[in-house]
Every structure is written in C-alpha cells, then in structure tokens.
N, CA, C and O of each residue as an XYZ file, in Angstrom:
580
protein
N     -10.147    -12.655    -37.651
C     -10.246    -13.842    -38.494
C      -9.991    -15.083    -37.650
O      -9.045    -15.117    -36.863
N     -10.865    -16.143    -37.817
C     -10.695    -17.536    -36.757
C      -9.677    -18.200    -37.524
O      -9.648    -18.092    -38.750
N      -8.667    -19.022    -36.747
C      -7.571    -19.851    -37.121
C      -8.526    -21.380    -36.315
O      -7.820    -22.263    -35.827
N      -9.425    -21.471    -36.282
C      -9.805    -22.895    -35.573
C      -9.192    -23.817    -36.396
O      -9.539    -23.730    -37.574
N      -8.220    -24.850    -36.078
C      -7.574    -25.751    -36.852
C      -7.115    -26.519    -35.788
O      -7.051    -26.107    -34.630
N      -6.683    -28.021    -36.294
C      -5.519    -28.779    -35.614
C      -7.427    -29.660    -35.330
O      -8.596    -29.305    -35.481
N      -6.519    -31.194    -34.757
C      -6.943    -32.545    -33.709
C      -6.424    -32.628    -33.469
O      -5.240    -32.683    -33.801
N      -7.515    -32.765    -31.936
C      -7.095    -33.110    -30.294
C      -7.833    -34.507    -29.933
O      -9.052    -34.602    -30.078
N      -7.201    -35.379    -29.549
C      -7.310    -36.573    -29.033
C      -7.778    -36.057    -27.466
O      -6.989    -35.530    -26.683
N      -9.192    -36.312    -27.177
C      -9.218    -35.877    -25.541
C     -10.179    -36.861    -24.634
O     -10.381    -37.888    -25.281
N     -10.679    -36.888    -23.667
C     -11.238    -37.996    -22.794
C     -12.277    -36.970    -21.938
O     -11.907    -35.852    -21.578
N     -13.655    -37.515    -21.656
C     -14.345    -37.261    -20.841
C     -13.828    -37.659    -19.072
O     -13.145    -38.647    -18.805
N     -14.259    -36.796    -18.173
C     -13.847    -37.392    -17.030
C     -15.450    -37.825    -16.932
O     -16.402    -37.850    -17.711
N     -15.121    -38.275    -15.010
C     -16.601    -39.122    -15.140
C     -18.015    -38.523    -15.172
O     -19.085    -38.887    -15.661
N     -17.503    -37.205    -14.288
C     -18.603    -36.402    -14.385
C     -18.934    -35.789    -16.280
O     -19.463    -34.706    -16.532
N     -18.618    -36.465    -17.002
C     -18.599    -35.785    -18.438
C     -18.128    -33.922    -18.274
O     -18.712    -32.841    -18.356
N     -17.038    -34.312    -18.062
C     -16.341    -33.057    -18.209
C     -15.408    -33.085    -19.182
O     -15.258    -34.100    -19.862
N     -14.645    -31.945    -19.373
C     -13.691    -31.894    -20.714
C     -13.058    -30.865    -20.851
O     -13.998    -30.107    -20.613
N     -12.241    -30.211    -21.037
C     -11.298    -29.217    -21.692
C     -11.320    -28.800    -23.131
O     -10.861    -29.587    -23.959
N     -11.797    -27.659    -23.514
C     -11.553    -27.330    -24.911
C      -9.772    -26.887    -24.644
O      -9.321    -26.392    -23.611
N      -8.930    -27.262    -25.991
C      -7.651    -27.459    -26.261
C      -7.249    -26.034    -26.104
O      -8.276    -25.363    -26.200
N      -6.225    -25.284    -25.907
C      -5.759    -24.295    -25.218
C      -5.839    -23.212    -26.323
O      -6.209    -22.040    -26.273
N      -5.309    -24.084    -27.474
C      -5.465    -23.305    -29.118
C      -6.523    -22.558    -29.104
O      -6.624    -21.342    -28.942
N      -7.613    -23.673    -29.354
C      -9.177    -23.758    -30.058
C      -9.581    -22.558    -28.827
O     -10.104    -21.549    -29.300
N      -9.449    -22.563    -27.763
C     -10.088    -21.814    -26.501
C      -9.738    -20.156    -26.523
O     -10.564    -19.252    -26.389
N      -8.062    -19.993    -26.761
C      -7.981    -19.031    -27.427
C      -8.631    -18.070    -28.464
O      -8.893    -16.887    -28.245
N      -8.849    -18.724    -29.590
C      -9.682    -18.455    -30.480
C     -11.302    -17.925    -30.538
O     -11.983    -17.007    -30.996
N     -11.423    -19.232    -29.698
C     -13.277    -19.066    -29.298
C     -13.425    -17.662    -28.055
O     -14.345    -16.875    -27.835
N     -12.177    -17.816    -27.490
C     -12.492    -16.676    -26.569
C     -13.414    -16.951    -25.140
O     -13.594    -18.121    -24.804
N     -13.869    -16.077    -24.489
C     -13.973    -16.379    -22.975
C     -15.763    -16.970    -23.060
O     -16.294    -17.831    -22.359
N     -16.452    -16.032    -24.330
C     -17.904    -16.787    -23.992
C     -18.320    -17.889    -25.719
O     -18.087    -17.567    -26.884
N     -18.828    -18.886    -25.298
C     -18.658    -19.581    -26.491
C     -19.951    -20.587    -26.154
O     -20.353    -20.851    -25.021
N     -20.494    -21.072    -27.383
C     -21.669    -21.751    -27.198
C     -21.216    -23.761    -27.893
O     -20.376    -24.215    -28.670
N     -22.542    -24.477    -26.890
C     -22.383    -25.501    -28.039
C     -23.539    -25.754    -28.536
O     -24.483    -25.354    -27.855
N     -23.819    -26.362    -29.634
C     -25.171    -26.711    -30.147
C     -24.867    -28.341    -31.007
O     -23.777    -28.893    -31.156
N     -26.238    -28.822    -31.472
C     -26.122    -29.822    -32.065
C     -25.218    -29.766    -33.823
O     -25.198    -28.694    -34.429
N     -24.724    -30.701    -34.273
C     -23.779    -30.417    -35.615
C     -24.471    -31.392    -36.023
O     -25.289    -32.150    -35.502
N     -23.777    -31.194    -37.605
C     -24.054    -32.370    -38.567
C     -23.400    -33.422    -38.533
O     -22.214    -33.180    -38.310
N     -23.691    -34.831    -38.688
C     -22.829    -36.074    -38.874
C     -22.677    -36.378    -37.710
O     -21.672    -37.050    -37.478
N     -23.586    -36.018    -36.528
C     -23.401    -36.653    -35.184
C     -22.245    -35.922    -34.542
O     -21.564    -36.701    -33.875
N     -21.836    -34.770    -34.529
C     -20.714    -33.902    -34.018
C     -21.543    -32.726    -33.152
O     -22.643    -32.306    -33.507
N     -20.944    -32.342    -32.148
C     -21.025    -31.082    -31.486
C     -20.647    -29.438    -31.956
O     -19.562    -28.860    -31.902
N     -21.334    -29.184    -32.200
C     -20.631    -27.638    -32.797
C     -20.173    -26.680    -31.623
O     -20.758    -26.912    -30.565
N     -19.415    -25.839    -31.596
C     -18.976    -25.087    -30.175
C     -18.435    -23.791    -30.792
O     -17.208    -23.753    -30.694
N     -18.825    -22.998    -31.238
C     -19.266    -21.671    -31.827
C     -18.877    -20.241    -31.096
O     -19.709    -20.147    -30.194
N     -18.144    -19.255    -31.055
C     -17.943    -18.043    -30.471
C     -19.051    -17.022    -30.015
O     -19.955    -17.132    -30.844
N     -19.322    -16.273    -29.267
C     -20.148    -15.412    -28.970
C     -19.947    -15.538    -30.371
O     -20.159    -16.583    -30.986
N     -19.447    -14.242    -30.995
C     -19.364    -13.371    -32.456
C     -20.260    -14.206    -33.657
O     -21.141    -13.764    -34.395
N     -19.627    -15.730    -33.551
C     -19.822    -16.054    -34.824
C     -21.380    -16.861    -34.345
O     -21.989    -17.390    -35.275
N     -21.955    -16.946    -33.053
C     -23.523    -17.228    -32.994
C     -24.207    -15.912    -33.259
O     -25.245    -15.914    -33.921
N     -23.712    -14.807    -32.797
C     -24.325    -13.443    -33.584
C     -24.501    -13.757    -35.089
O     -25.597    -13.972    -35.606
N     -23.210    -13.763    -35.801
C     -23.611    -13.957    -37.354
C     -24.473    -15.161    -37.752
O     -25.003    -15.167    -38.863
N     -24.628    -16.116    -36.950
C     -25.552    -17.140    -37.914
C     -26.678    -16.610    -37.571
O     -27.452    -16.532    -38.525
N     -27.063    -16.234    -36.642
C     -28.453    -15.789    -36.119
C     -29.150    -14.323    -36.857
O     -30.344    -14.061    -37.004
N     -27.935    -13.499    -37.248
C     -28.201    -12.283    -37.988
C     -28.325    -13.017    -39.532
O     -29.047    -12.501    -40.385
N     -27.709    -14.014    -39.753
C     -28.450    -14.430    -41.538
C     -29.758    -15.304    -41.064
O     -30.276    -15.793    -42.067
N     -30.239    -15.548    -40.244
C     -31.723    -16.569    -40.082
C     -32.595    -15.735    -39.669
O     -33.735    -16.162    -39.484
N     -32.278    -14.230    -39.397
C     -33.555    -13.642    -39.098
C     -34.521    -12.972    -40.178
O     -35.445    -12.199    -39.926
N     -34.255    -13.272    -41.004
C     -34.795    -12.944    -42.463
C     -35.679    -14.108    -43.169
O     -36.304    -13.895    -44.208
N     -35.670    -15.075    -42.653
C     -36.352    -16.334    -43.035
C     -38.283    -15.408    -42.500
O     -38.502    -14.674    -41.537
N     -38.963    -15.736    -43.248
C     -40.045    -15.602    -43.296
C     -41.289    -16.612    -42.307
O     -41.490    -17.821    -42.429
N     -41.876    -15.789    -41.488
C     -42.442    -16.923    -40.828
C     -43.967    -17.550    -40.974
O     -44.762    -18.067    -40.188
N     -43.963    -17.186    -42.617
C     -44.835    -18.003    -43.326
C     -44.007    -18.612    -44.168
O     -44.286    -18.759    -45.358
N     -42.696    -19.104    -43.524
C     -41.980    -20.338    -44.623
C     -41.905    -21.220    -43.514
O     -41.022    -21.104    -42.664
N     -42.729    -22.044    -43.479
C     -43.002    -23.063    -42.215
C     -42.013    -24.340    -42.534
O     -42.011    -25.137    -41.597
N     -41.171    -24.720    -43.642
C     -40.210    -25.655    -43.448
C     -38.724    -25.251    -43.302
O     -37.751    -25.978    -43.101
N     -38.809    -23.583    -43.490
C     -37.130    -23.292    -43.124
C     -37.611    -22.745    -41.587
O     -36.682    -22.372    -40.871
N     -38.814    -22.674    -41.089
C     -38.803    -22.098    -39.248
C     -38.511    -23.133    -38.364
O     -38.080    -23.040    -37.214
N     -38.940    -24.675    -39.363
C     -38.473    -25.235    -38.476
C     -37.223    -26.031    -38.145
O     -36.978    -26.839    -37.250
N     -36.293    -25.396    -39.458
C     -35.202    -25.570    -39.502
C     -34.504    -24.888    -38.601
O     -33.647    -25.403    -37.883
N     -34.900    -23.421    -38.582
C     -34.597    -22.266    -37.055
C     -34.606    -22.692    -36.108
O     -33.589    -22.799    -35.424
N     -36.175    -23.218    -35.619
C     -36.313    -23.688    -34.466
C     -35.038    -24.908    -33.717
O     -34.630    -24.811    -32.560
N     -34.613    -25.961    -34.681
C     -34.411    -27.055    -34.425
C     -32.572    -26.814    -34.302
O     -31.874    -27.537    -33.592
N     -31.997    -25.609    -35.182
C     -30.799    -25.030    -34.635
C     -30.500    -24.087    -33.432
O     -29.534    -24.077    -32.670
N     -31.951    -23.051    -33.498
C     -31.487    -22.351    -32.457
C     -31.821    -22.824    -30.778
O     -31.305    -22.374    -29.755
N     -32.887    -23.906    -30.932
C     -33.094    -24.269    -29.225
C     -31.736    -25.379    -29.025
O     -31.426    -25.459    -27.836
N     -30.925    -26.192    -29.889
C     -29.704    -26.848    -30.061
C     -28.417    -25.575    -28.761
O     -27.655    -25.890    -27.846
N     -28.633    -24.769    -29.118
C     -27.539    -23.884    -28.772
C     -27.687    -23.769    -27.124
O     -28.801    -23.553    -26.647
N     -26.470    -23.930    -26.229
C     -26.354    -23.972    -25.214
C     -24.837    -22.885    -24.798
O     -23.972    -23.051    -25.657
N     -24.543    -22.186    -24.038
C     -23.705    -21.181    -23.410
C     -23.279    -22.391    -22.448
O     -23.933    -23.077    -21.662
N     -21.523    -22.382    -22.929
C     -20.392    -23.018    -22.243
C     -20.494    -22.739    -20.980
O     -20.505    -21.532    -20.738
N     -20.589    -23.579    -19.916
C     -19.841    -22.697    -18.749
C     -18.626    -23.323    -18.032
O     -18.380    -24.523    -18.160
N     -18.120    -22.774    -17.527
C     -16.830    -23.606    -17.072
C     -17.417    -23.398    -15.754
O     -18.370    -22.778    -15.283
N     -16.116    -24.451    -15.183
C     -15.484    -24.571    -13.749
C     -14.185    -23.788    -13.475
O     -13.474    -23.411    -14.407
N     -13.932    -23.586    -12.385
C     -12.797    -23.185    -11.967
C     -11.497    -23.878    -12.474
O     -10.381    -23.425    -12.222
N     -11.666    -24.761    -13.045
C     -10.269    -25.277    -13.594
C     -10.702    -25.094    -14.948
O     -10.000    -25.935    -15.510
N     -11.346    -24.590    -15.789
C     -11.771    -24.522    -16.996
C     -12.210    -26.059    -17.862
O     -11.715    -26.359    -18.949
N     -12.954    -26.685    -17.321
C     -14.050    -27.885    -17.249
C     -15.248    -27.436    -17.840
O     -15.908    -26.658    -17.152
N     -15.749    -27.782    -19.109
C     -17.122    -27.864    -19.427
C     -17.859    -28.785    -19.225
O     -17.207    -29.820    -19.086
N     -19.355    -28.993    -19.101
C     -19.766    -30.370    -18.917
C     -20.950    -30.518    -20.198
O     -21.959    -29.825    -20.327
N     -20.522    -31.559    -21.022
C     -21.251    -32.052    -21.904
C     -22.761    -32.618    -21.263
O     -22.913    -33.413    -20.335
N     -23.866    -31.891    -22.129
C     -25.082    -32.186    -21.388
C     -25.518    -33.849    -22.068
O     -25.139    -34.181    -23.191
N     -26.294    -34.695    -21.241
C     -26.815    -35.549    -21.506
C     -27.566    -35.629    -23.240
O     -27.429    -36.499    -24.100
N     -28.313    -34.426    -23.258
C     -29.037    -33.781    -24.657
C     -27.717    -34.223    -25.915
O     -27.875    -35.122    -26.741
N     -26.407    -33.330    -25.800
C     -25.571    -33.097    -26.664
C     -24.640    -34.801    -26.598
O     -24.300    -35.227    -27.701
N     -24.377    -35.432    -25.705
C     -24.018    -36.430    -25.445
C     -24.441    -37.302    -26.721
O     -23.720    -37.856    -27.551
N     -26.026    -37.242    -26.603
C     -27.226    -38.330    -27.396
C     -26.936    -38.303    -28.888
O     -26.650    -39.106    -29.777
N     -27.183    -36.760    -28.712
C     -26.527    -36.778    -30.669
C     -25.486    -36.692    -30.746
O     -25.015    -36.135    -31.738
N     -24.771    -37.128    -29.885
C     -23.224    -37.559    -30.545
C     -22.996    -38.893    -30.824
O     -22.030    -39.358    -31.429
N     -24.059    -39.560    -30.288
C     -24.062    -41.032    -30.353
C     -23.044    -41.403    -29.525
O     -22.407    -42.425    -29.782
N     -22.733    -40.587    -28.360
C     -22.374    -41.367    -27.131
C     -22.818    -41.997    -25.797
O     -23.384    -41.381    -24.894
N     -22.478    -43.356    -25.788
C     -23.252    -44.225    -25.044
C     -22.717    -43.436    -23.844
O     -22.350    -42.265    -23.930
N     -22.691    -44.501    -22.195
C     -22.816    -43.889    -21.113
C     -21.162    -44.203    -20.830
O     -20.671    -43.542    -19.915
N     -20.430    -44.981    -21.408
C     -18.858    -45.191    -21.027
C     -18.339    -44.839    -21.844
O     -17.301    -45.498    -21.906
N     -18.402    -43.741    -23.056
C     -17.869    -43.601    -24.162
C     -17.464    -42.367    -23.810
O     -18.253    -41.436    -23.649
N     -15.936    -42.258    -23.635
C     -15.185    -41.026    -23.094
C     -14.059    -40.823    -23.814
O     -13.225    -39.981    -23.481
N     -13.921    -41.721    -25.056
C     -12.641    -40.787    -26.123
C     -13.326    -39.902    -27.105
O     -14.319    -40.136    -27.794
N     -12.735    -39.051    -27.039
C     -13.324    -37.504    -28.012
C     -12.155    -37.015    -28.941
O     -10.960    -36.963    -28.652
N     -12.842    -36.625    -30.267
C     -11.835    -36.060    -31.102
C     -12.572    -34.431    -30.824
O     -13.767    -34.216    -31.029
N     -11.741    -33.542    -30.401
C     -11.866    -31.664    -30.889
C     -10.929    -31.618    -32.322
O      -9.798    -32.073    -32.492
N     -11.726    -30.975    -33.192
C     -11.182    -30.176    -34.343
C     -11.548    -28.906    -34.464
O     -12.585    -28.548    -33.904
N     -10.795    -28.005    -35.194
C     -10.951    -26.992    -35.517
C     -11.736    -27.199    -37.082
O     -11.593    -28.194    -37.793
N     -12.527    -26.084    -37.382
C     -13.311    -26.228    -38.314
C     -13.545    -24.939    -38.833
O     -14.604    -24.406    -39.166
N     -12.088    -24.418    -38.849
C     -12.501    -23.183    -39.508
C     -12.630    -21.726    -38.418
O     -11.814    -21.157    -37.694
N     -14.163    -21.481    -38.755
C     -15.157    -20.881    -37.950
C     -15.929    -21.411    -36.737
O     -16.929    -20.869    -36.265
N     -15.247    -22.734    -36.204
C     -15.939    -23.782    -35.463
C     -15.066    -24.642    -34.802
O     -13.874    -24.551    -35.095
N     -15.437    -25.510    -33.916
C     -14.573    -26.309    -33.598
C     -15.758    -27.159    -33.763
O     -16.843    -26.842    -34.251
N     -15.258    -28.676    -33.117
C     -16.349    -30.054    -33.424
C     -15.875    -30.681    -32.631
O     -14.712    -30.459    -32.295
N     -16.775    -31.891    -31.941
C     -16.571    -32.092    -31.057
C     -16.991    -33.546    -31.057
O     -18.193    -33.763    -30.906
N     -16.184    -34.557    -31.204
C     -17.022    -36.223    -31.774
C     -16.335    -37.403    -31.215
O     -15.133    -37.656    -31.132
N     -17.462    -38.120    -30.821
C     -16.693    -39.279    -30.411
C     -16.349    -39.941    -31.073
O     -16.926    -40.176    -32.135
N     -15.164    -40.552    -30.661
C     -13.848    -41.309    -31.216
C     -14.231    -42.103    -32.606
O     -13.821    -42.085    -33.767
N     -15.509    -42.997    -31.660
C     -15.725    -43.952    -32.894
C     -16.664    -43.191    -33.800
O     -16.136    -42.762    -34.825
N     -17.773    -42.972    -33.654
C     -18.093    -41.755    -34.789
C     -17.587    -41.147    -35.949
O     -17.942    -41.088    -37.126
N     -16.453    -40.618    -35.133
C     -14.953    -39.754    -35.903
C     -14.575    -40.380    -36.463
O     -14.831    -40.176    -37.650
N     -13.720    -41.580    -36.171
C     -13.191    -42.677    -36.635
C     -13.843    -43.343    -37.902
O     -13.112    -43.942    -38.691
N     -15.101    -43.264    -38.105
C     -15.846    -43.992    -38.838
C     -16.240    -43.228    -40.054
O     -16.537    -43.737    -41.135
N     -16.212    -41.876    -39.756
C     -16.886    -40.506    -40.338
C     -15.488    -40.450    -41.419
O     -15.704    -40.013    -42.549
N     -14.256    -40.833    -41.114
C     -13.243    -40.426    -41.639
C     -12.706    -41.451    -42.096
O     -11.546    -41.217    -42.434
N     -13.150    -42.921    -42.332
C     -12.076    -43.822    -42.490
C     -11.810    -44.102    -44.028
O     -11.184    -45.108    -44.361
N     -12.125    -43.511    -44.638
C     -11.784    -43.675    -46.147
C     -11.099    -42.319    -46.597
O     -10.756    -42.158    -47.768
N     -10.821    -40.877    -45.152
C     -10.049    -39.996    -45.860
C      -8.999    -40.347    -46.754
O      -9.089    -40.274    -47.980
N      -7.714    -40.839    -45.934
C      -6.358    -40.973    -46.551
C      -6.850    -41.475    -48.429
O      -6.510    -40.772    -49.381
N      -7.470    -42.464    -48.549
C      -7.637    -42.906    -50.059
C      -8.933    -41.805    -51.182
O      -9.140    -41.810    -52.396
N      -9.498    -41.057    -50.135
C     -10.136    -40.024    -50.873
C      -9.633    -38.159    -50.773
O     -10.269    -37.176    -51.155
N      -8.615    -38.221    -50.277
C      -8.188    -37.063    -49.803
C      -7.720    -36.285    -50.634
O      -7.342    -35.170    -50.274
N      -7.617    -36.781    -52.230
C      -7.695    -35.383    -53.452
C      -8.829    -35.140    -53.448
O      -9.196    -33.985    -53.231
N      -9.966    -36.418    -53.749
C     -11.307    -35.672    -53.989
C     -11.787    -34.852    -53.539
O     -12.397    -33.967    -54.140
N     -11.558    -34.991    -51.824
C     -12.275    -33.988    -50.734
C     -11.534    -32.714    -51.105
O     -12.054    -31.627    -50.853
N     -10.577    -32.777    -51.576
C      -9.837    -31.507    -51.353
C     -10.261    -30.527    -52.724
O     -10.584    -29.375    -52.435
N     -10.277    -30.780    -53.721
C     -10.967    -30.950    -54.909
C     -12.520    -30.127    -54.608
O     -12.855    -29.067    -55.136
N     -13.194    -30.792    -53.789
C     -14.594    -30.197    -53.688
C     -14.976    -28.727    -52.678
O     -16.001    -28.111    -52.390
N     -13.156    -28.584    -52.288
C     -13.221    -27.395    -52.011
C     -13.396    -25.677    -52.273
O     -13.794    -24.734    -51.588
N     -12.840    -25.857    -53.718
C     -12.678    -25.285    -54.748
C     -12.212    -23.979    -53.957
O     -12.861    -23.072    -53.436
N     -10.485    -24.289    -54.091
C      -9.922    -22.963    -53.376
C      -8.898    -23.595    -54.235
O      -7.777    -23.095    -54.330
C-alpha cells in the first residue's frame, strides 16, 4: 500500500537537477517514472503503479479514436527516472514546459499524492492552492471518505 504524503519545499540545481525527498523515494522505490500531470504538475509514478494504469488502458478500443488519443498523449508523456550517483534526477526540458517553468525558475513543491507524487513549480503551486485554507471543508467534503 503507497503512503505518498507530506510537502517538500525543493530547488532545481543549474543543471535542472533535483532530489526526490527521502520519504516519497522510499515509497516509489528504486525504478520510477515521470510523465506529464494535470494542472501543470509532473506526475512521478512507481514501476508497479505504471503497470496498473497501463493494464486499465489496454482495453480501450482502437476504433475509439478520441480515448486513443487520450492513450497516446499519456503514454508517450512517460519517461524512466534515472539518477546520478548522488541520486540526482534531471528534469527534461519537455517536462520543464508543462510545468510552466521558465529557464530561472528553480523553486519546486514535491507532494505526495497518494499513489503519486507531483512535482510543481512554486508559483504554479502557489497559485493552484491559494484559496485552500478558506475552501478546505469543501475540498475535503468532495472527497467523500
């Protein structure tokens, strides 16, 4: 069962490198993917749990030409982490873009998301969230747990 939880306040170095948080890394384990997310976020996904999304999309029909290219447009998104010797990933230029990070934009929020972690720049994040605190029954509310 994934415990992905908690924010991490973190910084690109110059080469756009980064550290997934020691927690979240745990969790995700040694091979882990990233792909494009919703709301301008990075998704960063476990071996295991890119098996399961990929085992519910192979059933899509490929005479349903507006959910293939919903396939298409998640599964070429997906990229295999690799580290460095100090455990350094490097955010690709591609994943950068849809994060809506410019070329000096090096504060990053990591969250846990469950089954996921996320991966967003500051202001993005910042912006994505700034009415939590005064909506934070509703959201919680639309959880229905």
């Amino acid at each position: 069962m994934f415990m992905l939880t908690g924010e991490y306040n973190h910084q690109l170095d110059a080469k756009n490198r980064m550290r997934i948080p020691a927690k979240l890394k745990k969790e995700l384990g040694d091979e882990y993917y990233f792909a494009k997310g919703s709301n301008h976020c990075i998704y960063v996904f476990s071996k295991e749990t890119v098996e399961q999304q990929f085992e519910s999309l192979k059933d899509i029909k490929l005479s349903d030409l507006e959910r293939q290219k919903s396939v298409r447009a998640f599964a070429k998104s997906f990229v295999p982490a690799v580290e460095d010797g100090q455990g350094r990933v490097i955010l690709s230029p591609e994943l950068r873009k849809h994060a809506n990070m410019d070329k000096d934009d090096k504060e990053l929020v990591i969250c846990g998301a469950v089954t996921r972690v996320e991966i967003w720049s500051k202001k993005v994040y910042d912006e994505y969230f700034n009415d939590e605190d005064e909506d934070y029954d509703n959201l919680i509310s639309m959880l229905d747990i």
